[in-house]
N, C-alpha and C positions, 0 to 999 in steps of 0.2 A: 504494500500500500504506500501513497505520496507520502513522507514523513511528515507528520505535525509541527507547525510553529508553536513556539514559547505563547504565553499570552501576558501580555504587558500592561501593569493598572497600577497606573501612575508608577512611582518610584518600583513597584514591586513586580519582579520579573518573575514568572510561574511557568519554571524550566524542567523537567516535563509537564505540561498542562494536565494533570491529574490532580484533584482533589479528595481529601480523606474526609465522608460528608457529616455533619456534624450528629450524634445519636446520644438520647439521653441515657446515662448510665453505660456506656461502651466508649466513647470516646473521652477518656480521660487522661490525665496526661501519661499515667504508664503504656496504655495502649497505642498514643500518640506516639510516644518515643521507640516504642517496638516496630511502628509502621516505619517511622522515619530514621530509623536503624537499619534497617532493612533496606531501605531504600527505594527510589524509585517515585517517590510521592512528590507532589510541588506542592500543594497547603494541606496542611491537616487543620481542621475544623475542632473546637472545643465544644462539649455538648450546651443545646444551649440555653443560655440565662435571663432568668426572667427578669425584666429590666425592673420593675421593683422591688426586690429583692437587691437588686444591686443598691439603685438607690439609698434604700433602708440601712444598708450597710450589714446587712445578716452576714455573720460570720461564717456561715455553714458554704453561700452563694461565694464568698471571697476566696473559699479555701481553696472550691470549686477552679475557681477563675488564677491558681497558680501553675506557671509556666515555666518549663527549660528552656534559656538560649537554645541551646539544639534542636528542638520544635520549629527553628522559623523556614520557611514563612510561615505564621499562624494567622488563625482568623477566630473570631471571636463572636458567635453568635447570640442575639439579643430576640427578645422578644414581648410583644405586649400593646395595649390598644391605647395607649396614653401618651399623647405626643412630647411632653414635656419631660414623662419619666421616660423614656426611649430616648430623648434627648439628653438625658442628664447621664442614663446608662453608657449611651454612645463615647461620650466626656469619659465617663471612667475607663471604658476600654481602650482609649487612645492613650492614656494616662497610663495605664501600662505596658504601655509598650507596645502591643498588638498590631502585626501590621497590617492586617485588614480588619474591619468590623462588616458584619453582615447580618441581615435582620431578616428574621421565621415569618414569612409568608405563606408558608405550606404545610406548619404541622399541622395533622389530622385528627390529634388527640381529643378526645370529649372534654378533658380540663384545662387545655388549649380552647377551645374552641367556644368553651362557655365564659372565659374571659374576652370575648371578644378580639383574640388575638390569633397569632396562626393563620390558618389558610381562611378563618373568619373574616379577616382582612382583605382577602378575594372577592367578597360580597359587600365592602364598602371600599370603592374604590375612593374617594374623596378622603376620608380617614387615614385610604394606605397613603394616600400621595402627601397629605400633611401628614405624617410621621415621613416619610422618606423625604423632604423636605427639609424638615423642620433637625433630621441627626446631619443632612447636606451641609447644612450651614454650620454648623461646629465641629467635623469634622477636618482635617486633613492630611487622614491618612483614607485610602482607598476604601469605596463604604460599596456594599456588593447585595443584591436581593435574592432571596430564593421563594418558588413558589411551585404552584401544582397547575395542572390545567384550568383547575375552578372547583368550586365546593360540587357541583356534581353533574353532569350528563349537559344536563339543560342548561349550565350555567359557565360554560367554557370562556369564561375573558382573560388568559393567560396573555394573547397580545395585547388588550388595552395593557393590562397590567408594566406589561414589559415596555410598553410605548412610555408608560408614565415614569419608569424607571431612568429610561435612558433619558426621556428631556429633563428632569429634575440633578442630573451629577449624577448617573447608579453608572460604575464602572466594567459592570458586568453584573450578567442574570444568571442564576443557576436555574431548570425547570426538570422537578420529577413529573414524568410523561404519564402520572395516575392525577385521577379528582381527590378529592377530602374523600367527598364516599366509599371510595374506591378501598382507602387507606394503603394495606399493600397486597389487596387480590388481583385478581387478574390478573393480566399482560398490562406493562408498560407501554403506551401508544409514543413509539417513538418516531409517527409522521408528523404530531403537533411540534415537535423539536424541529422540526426543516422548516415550519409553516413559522416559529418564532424568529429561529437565522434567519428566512429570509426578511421577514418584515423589521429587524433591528440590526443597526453598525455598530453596536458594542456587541463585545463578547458574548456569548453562550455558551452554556455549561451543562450539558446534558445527564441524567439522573433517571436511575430506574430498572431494573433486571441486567445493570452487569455482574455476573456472578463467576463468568469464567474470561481470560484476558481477549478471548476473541468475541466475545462480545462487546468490550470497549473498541475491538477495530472496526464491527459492524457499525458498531452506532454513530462512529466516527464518518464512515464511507457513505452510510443510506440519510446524516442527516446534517452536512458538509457545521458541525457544531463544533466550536474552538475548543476543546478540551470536556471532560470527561469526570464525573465525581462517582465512587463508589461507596455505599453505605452496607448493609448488610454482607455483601459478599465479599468484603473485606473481614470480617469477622470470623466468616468457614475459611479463608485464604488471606492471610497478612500480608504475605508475597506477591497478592497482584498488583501491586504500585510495579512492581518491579517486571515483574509479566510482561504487563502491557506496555510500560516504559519499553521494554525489551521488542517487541512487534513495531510498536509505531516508529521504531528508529532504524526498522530496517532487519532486524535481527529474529536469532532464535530465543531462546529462552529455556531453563531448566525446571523442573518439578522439586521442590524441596525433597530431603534424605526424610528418612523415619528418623535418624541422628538431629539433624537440623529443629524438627517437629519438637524433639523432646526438650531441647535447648530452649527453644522459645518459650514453648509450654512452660517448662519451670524457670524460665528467667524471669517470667512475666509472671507468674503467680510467687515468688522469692520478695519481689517489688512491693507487689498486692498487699502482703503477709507485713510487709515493714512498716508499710503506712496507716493499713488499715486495722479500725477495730477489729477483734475475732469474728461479731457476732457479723459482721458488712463484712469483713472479708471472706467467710465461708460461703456467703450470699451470692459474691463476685465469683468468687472461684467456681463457684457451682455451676453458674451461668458459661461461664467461658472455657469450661469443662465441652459443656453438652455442645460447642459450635467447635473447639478445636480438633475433637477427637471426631469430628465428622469427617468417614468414609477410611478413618483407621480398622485395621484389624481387631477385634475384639473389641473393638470402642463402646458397642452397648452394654457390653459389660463392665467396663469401667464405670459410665455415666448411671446404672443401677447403683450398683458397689457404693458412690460419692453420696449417695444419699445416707448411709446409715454412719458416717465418717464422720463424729464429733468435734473434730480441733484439726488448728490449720496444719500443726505439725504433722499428726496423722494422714493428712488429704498428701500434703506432699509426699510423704513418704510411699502414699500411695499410688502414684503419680508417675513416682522412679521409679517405681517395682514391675509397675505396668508396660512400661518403656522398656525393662532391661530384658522382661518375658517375648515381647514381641521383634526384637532385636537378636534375641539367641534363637529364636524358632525360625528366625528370616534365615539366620547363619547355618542354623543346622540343614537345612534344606540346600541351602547352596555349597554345604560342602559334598 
């Protein structure tokens, strides 16, 4: 395939065009640093915050909102229907440093949705554009929108929307190719992504069923869209920044080792364990258990097994015993 250009928003140069898309409770910054370790990503995304909470100054949102140097380029997602507190949160995300800020026009959540915030925003288009307006003007560092096709079937105004983006300062659109309604069933329609390039001269960021790296080439080729953000299928696969990096430049690409797998697995739950309380880190580890051991050998048996597994120490250990079984049966068979 034609190799992809960088995509360039203002000072911040997003070299491969791949984004790490921002997911409540996954994208945190240990997992950020595993992606961006790994390599291959150009923004990874913090999950994101509710611009009153920030405001407020809740300690819990701030801890939330701590970053590594090594993370950059970061981006820093806000959200919420109050033009003044999205203005004031905007102010604090620039204040730390962050080099993009970008605001949730597309979660689909019900507690999202009942604050008038999120893809809610889709259905007051006046509201979205004075808050993208209103964080415009006190910004400047690079301020970015994301959003969905429309809260449902009937109500598809993803180009108003993106129109309103680009005339107000929006430096680029991300757009998941589902409704609200939709959440994340069906099939992603990624012919409204060609219908959004073409009607807008800022960037486009396509979003939505890349789960394997040749899907980020598809969607790249059928919807001529400047760059690519992966949510979910980053999470069965940490390695596809680097995948796909690896196709759109022209090249092959390797499948991670069962070696490699278990490295990761326990570097990143090692990290978990350090930061976190027991009773949230069991929680975490549980969760990112059932998507990393996905399409391992034995893997449902481990992801049973983690359930009856009281303490972190335990899970670990359980983790490496799991790895070292599955590693000597690959060995014995090849010798």
């Amino acid at each position: 395939m034609q190799q992809i250009a960088p995509v360039q928003l203002g000072p911040v140069r997003v070299d491969p065009p791949l984004w790490l898309a921002p997911m409540a409770g996954v994208t945190d910054r240990d997992f950020r640093l595993i992606v961006r370790r790994i390599g291959g990503v150009g923004v990874v995304s913090m999950e994101f915050i509710s611009s009153r909470a920030i405001v407020s100054g809740n300690k819990h949102t701030r801890e939330l909102m701590a970053y590594s140097p090594e993370e950059r380029p970061l981006a820093i997602q806000i959200y919420g229907s109050d033009a003044v507190a999205m203005r004031e949160a905007a102010l604090v995300v620039q204040e730390l440093g962050a080099d993009i800020c970008d605001i949730n026009m597309g979660c689909p959540a019900n507690k999202v949705l009942k604050g008038c915030a999120g893809a809610a925003l889709m259905g007051d288009p006046k509201l979205a554009e004075r808050i993208i307006k209103t964080c415009r003007d006190v910004l400047t560092i690079p301020l970015t929108v994301k959003f969905r096709l429309g809260l449902d079937d009937s109500r598809r105004n993803y180009i108003e929307l993106g129109k309103i983006c680009e005339a107000n300062g929006v430096q680029a659109v991300a757009m998941h190719a589902r409704t609200a309604r939709q959440m994340f069933s069906g099939e992603a329609d990624w012919s409204h992504l060609s219908r959004l390039k073409e009607a807008l001269a800022i960037p486009v960021i396509g979003n939505g069923d890349v789960r394997q790296p040749e899907d980020a080439v598809r969607l790249l080729a059928a919807t001529g869209c400047d760059g690519v953000m992966v949510g979910r299928g980053a999470t069965l696969n940490p390695w596809i920044f680097r995948q796909i990096a690896a196709r759109i430049s022209g090249g092959a690409y390797s499948e991670p080792t069962l070696a490699d797998r278990r490295d990761l697995i326990l570097g990143h739950f090692r990290l978990v364990a350090e930061r976190e309380s027991s009773r949230w880190a069991m929680h975490k580890l549980r969760k990112f258990t059932g998507w990393y051991t996905h399409g391992l050998p034995n893997g449902r048996r481990l992801r049973q097994a983690i359930n009856q597994i009281p303490d972190v120490a335990s899970f670990l250990a359980a983790v490496e015993a799991f790895f070292e079984e599955i590693l000597e049966e690959r060995d014995e068979k090849a010798a």
